[in-house]
C-alpha positions in Angstrom: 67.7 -86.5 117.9 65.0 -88.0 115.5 64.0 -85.4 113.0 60.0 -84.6 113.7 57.5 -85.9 111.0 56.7 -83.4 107.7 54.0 -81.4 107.8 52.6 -80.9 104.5 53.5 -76.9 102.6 50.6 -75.2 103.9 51.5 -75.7 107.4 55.5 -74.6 106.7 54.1 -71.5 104.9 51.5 -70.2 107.6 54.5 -71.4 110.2 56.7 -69.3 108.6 54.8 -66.2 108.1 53.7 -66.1 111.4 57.5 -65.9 112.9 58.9 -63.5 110.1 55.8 -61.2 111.3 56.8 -61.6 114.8 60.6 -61.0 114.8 60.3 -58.0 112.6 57.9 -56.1 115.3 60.0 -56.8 118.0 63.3 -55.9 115.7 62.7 -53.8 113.1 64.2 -50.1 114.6 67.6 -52.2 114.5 66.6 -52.5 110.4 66.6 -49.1 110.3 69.5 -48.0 111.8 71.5 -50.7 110.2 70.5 -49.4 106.3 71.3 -45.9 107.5 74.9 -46.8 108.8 75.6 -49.0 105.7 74.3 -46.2 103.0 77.0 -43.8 105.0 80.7 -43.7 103.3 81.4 -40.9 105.6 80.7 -42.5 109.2 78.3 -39.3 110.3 75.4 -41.6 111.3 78.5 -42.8 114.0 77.3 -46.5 116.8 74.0 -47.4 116.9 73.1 -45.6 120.0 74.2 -42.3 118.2 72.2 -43.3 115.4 69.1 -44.2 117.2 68.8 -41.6 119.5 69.7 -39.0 116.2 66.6 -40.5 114.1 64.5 -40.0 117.2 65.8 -36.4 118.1 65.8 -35.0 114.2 63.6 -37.0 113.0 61.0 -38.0 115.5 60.4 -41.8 117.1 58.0 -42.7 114.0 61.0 -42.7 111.8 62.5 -45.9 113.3 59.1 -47.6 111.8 59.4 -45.3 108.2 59.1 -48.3 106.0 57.6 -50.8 108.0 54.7 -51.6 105.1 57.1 -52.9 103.1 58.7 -55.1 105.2 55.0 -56.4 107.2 54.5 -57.3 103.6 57.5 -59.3 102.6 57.9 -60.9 105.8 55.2 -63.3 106.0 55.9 -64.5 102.2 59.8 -63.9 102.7 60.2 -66.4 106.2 57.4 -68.6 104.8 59.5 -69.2 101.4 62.7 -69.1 103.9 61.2 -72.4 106.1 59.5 -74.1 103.4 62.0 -73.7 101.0 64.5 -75.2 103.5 62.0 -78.1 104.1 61.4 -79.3 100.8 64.7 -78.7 99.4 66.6 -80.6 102.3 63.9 -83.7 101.3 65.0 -83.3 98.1 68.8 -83.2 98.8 68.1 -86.2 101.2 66.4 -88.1 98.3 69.0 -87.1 95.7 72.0 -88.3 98.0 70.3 -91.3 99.3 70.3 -90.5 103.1 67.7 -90.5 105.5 68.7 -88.0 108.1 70.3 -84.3 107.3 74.1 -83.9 107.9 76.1 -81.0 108.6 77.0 -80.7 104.7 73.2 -81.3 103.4 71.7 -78.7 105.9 74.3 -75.5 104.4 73.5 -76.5 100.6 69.8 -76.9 102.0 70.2 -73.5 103.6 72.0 -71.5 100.8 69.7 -73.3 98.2 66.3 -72.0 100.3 68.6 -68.4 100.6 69.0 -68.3 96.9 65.1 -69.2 96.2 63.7 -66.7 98.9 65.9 -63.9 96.6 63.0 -63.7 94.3 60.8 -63.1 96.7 62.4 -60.6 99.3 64.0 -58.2 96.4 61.0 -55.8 95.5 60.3 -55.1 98.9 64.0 -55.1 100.1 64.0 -52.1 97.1 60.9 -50.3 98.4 62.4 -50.3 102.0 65.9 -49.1 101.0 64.3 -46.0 99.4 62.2 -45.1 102.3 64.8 -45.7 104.8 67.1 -43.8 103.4 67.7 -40.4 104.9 67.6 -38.2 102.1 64.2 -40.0 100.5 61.7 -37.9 99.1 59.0 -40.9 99.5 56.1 -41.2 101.8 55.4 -44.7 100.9 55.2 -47.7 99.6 53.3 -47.0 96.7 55.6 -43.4 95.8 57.9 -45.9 95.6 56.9 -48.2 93.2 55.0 -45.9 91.3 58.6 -43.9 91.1 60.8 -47.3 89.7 58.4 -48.2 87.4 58.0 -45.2 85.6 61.9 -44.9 85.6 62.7 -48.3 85.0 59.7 -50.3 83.9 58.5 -53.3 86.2 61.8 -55.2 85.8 63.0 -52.1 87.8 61.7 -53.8 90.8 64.3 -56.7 91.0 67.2 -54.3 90.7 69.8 -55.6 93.2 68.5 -58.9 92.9 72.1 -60.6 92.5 73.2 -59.0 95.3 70.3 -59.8 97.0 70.6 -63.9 96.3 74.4 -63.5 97.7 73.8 -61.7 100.8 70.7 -64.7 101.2 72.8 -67.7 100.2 75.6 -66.9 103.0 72.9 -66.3 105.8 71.0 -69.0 105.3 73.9 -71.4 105.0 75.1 -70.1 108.2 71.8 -69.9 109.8 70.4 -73.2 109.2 73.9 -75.1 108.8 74.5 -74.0 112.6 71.2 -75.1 113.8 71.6 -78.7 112.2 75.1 -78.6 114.1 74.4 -76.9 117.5 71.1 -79.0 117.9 73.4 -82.3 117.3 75.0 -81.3 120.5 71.8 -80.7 122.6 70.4 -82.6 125.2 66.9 -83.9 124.0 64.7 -81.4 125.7 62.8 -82.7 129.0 60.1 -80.4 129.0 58.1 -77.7 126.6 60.8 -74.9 128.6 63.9 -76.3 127.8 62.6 -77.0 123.9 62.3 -73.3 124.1 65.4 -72.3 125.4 67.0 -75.0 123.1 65.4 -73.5 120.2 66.0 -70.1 121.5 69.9 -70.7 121.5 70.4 -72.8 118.0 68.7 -69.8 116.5 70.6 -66.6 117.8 73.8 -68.8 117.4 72.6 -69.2 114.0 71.9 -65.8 112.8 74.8 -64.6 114.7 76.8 -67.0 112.0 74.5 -66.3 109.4 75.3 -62.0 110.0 79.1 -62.6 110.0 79.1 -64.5 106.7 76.2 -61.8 105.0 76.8 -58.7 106.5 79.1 -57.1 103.7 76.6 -58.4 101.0 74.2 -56.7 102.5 76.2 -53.5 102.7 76.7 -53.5 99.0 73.3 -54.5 98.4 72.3 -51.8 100.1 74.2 -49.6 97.8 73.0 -50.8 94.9 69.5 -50.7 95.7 69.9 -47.2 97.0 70.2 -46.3 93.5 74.3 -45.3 93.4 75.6 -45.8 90.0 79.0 -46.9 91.3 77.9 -50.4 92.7 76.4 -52.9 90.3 77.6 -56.1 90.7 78.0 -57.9 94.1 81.8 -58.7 94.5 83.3 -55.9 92.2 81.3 -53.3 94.8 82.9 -55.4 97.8 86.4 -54.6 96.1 85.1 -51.0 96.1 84.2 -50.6 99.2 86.8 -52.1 100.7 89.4 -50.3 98.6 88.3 -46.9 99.0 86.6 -47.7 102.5 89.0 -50.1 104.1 87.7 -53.7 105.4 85.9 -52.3 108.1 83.3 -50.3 106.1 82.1 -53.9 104.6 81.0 -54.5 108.1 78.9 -51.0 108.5 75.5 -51.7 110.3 77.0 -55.1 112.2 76.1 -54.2 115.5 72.5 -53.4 114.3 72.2 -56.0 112.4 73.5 -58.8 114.6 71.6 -57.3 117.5 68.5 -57.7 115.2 69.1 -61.2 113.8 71.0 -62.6 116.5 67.9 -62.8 118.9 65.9 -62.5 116.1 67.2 -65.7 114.4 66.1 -67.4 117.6 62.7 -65.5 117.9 61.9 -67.1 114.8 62.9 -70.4 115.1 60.7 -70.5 118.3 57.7 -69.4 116.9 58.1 -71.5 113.9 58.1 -74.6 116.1 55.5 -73.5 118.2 53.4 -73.1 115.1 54.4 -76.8 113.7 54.2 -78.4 117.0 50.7 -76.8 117.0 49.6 -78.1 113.6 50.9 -81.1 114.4 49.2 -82.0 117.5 46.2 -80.7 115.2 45.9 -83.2 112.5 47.2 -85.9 115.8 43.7 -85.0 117.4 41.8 -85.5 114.2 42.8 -89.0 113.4 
């Protein structure tokens, strides 16, 4: 299938932002219960029907959106950087390995390249959201928050967990975008505007199904570190942790959340990405 004409950055970014915004409405009470379960070394918070229905009974059902500033706020520059990033770094993998259409190989260092650049811009808000989704947080808001790490840590305080952060991105990406490139090879080319949809619909939730397997215990122990524990500081010495004192199974805490959330939501964004680029691009098509 022949690989659709650039758009220039703009377009990727506004693409981008758009879809981030509209998968984390839909999906965010999953993003809650996931952070919960993976903060828990005991197993109280228990499946995520247990967990969902306990926020809403002891905590009320505006806890399941506690946070949600922080997020709204990263999302559009987080999924922009995610798309555009993948866009401009796969040109420039294409250019630097002399080929003129991605491959399999190409599209997962494209993907964990774009992961690892998208780090810098998710981890201050990945911090602020940690600290209000966890249970025990004595924060109201966004700006408790920050005002709190700063005046503890300084500004640099704001990127704490960023290695962990760039790990848990590289492997979801790769997986993400790297199943996309593959599962779209193997696609009919679509007939109709519908079955672009449902074609874009399935290469993404396969994708971010992939992408959750590979990320999910980076996020756990990213979770941990950002939560503020002083046991976890590095990324694969707090796997070994965890999994030591934990067993295997606890580096999976918060799957079923999360790959409910960016299963579907993996495919919710690609969609409206698309849409917005087929939009653009029909656009600047109708004022030549």
């Amino acid at each position: 299938m022949a690989e659709p004409a650039p758009l220039p950055f703009i377009y990727q970014f506004i693409s981008g932002a758009v879809a981030g915004v509209s998968e984390i409405l839909v999906m965010y009470p999953l993003d809650v219960v996931k952070t919960r379960q993976q903060l828990d070394s005991t197993g109280a918070t228990g499946g995520t029907i247990k967990c969902l229905t306990t926020i809403v009974k002891e905590e009320g059902f505006s806890r399941l959106y506690k946070g949600i500033s922080a997020p709204i706020l990263m999302e559009a520059p987080k999924r922009a950087t995610k798309f555009a990033a993948n866009d401009e770094w796969g040109k420039f993998y294409k250019k630097a390995f002399d080929v003129k259409q991605m491959t399999q190989s190409l599209a997962i260092l494209t993907g964990a390249t774009a992961g690892a650049t998208e780090s810098f811009v998710v981890v201050p808000f990945e911090l602020v959201k940690i600290r209000l989704q966890d249970k025990s947080t004595k924060f109201n808001g966004m700006g408790e928050v920050v005002k709190d790490i700063i005046a503890k840590n300084g500004v640099a305080g704001l990127y704490k967990g960023l290695e962990s952060t760039m790990w848990r991105h590289i492997w979801w990406n790769a997986g993400y975008f790297g199943c996309i490139h593959q599962v779209k090879s193997m696609m009919p080319k679509p007939k109709d505007s519908t079955q672009k949809t449902l074609i874009d619909l399935t290469c993404g939730t396969i994708g971010g199904t992939v992408g959750t397997i590979l990320n999910t215990p980076f996020d756990v122990v990213k979770s941990r570190i950002q939560a503020g524990s002083s046991r976890y500081k590095w990324t694969y010495p707090s796997l070994a942790i965890v999994g030591k004192e934990e067993g295997f199974g606890a580096l999976y805490k918060g799957f079923i959340p999360k790959v409910l959330r960016l299963g579907p939501g993996g495919g919710i964004l690609l969609v409206v990405f698309t849409a917005c680029m087929d939009f653009f691009r029909k656009m600047r098509d109708e004022k030549k």
